[in-house]
Biotite code that builds the C-alpha atoms (Angstrom):
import biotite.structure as struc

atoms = struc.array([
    struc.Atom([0.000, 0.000, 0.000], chain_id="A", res_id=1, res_name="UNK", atom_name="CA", element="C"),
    struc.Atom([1.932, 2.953, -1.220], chain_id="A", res_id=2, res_name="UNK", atom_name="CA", element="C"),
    struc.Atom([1.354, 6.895, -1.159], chain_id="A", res_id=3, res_name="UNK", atom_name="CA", element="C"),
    struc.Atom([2.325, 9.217, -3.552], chain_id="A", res_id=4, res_name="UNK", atom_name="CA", element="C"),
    struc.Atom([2.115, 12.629, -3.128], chain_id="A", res_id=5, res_name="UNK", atom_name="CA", element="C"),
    struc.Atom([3.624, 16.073, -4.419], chain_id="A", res_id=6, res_name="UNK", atom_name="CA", element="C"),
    struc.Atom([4.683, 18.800, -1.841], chain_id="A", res_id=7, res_name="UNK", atom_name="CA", element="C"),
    struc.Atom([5.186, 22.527, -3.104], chain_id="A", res_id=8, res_name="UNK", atom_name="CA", element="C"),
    struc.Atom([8.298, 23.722, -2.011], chain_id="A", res_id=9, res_name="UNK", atom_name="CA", element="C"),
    struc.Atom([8.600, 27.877, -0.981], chain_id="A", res_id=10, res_name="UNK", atom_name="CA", element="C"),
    struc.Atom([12.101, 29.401, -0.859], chain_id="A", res_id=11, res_name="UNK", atom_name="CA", element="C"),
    struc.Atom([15.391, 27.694, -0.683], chain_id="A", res_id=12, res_name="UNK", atom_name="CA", element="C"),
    struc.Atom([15.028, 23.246, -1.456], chain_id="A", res_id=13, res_name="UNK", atom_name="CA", element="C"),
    struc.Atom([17.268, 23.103, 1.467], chain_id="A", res_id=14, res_name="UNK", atom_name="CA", element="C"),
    struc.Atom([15.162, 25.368, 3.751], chain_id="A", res_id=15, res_name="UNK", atom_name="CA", element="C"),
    struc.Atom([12.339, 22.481, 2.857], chain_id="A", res_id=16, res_name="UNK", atom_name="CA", element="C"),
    struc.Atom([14.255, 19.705, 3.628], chain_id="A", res_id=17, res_name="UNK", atom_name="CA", element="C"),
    struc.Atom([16.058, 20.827, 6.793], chain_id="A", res_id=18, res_name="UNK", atom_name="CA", element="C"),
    struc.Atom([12.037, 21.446, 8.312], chain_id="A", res_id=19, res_name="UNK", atom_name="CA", element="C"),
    struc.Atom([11.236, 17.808, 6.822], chain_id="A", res_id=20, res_name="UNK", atom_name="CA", element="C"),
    struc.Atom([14.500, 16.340, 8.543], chain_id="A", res_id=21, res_name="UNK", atom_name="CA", element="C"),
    struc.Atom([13.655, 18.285, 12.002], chain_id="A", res_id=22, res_name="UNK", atom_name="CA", element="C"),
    struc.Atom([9.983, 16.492, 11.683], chain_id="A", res_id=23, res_name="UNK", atom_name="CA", element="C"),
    struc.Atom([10.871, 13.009, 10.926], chain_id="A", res_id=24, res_name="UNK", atom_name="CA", element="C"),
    struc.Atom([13.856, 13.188, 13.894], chain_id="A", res_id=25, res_name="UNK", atom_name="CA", element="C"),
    struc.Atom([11.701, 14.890, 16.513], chain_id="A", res_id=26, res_name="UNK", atom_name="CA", element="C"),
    struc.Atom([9.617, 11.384, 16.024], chain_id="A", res_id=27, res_name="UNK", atom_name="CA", element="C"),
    struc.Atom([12.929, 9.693, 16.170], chain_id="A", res_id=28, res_name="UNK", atom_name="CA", element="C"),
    struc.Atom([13.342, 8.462, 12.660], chain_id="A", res_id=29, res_name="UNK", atom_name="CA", element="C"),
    struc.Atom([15.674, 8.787, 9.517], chain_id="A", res_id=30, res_name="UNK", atom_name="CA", element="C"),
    struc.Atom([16.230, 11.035, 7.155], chain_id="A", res_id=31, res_name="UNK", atom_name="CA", element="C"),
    struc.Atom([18.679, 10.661, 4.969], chain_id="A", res_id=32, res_name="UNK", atom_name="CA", element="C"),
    struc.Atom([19.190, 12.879, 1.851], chain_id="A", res_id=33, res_name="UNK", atom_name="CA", element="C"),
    struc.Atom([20.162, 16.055, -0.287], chain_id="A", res_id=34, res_name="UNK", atom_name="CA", element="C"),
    struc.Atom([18.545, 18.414, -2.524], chain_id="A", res_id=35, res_name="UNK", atom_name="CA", element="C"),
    struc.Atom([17.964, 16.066, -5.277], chain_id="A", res_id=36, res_name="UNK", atom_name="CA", element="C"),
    struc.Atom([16.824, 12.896, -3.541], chain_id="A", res_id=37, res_name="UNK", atom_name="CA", element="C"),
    struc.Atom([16.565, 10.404, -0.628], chain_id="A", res_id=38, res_name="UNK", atom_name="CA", element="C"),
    struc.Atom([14.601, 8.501, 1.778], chain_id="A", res_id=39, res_name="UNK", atom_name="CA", element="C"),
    struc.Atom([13.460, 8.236, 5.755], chain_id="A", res_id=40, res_name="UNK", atom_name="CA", element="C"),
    struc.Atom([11.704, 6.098, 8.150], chain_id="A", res_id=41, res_name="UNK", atom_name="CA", element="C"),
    struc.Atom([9.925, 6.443, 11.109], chain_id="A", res_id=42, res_name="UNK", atom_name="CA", element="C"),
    struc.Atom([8.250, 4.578, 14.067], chain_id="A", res_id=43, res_name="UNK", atom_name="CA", element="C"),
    struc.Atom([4.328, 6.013, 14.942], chain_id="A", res_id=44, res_name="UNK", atom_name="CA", element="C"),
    struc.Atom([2.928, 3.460, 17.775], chain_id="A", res_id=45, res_name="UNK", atom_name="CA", element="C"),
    struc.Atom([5.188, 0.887, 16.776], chain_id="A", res_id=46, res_name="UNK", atom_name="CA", element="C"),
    struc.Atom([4.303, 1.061, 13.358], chain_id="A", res_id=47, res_name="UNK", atom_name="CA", element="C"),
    struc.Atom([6.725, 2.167, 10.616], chain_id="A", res_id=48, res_name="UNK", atom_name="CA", element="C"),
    struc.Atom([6.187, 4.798, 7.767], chain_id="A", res_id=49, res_name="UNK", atom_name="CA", element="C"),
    struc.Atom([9.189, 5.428, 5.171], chain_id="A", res_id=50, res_name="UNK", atom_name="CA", element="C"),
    struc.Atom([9.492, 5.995, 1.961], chain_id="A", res_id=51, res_name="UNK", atom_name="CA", element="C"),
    struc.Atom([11.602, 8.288, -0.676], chain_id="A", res_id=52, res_name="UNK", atom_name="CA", element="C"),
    struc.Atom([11.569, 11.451, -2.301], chain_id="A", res_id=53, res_name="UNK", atom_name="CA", element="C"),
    struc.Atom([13.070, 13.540, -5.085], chain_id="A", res_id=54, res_name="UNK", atom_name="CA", element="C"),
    struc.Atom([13.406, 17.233, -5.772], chain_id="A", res_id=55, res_name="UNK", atom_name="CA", element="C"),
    struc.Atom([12.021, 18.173, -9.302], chain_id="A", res_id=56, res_name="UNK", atom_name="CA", element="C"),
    struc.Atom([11.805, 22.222, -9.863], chain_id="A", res_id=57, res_name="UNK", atom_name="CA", element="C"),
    struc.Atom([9.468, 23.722, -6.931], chain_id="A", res_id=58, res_name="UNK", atom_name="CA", element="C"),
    struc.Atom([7.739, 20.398, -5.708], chain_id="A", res_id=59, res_name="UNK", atom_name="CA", element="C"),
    struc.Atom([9.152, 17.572, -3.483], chain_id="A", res_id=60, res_name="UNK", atom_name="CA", element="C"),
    struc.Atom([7.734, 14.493, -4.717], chain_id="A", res_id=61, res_name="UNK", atom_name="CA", element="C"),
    struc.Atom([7.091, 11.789, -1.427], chain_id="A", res_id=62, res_name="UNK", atom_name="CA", element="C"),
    struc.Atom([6.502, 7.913, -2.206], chain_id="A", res_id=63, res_name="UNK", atom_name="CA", element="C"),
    struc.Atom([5.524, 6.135, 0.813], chain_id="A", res_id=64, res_name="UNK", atom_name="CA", element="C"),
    struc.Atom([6.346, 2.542, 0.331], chain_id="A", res_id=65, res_name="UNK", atom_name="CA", element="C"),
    struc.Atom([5.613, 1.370, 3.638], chain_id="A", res_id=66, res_name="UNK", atom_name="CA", element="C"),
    struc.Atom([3.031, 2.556, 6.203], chain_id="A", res_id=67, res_name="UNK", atom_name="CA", element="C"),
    struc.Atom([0.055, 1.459, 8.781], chain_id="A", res_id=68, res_name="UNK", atom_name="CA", element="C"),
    struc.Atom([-3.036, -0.217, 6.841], chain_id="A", res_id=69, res_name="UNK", atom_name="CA", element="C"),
    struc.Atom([-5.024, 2.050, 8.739], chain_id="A", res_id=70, res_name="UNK", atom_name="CA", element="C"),
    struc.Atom([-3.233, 5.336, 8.259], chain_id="A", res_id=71, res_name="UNK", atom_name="CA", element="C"),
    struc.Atom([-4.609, 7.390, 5.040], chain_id="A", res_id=72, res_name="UNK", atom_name="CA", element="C"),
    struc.Atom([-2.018, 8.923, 2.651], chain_id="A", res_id=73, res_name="UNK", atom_name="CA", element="C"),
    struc.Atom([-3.910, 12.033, 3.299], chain_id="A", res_id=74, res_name="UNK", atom_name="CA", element="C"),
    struc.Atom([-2.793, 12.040, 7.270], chain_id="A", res_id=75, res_name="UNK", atom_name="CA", element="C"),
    struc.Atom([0.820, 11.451, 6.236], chain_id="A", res_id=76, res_name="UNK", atom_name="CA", element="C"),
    struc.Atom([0.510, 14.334, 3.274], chain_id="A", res_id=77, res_name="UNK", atom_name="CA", element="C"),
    struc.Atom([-1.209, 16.220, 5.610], chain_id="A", res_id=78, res_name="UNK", atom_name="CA", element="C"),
    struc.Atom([1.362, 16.091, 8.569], chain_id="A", res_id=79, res_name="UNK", atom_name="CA", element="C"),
    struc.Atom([4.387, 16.783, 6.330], chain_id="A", res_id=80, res_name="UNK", atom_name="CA", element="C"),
    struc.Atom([2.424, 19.465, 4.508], chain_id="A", res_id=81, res_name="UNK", atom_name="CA", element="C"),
    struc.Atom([2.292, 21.175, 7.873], chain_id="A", res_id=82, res_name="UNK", atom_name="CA", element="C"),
    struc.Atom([5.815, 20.280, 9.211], chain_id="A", res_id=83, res_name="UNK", atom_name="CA", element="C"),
    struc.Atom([7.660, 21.682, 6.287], chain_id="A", res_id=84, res_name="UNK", atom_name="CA", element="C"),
    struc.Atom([5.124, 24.844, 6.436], chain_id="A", res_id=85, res_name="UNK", atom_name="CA", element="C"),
    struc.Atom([3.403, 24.931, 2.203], chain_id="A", res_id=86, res_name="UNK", atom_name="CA", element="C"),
])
């Protein structure tokens, strides 16, 4: 059950990506990456989300590839819309 989403990105890609880092770690997962691509994983009551991403012009495009059955694509999409602040 995968999610894919697109994430506008305002200012500077690595403005974006340092408030996506900060989110994932303050939940005390992985994120691993640069301005072009890279991945991350985290733990949410003891279930895992991760998943990818790549940087193409202003967007940040997220595939989930693993998360909770239960857990919309919309919550995650929503949470990192709000995290990274577009």
């Amino acid at each position: 059950m995968s999610c894919n989403f697109s994430l506008p990105i305002s200012g500077e890609p690595q403005a974006t990506l340092d408030k996506a880092r900060k989110a994932v770690q303050s939940q005390g997962g992985t994120f691993n990456g640069d301005t072009a691509a890279g991945n991350f994983s985290v733990s949410v009551f003891g279930n895992t989300i991760s998943g990818s991403y790549t940087v193409s012009g202003g967007n940040m495009i997220v595939d989930i590839s693993e998360k909770p059955f239960l857990l919309p694509c919309s919550a995650i999409e929503g949470y990192l819309k709000n995290a990274i602040g577009s």
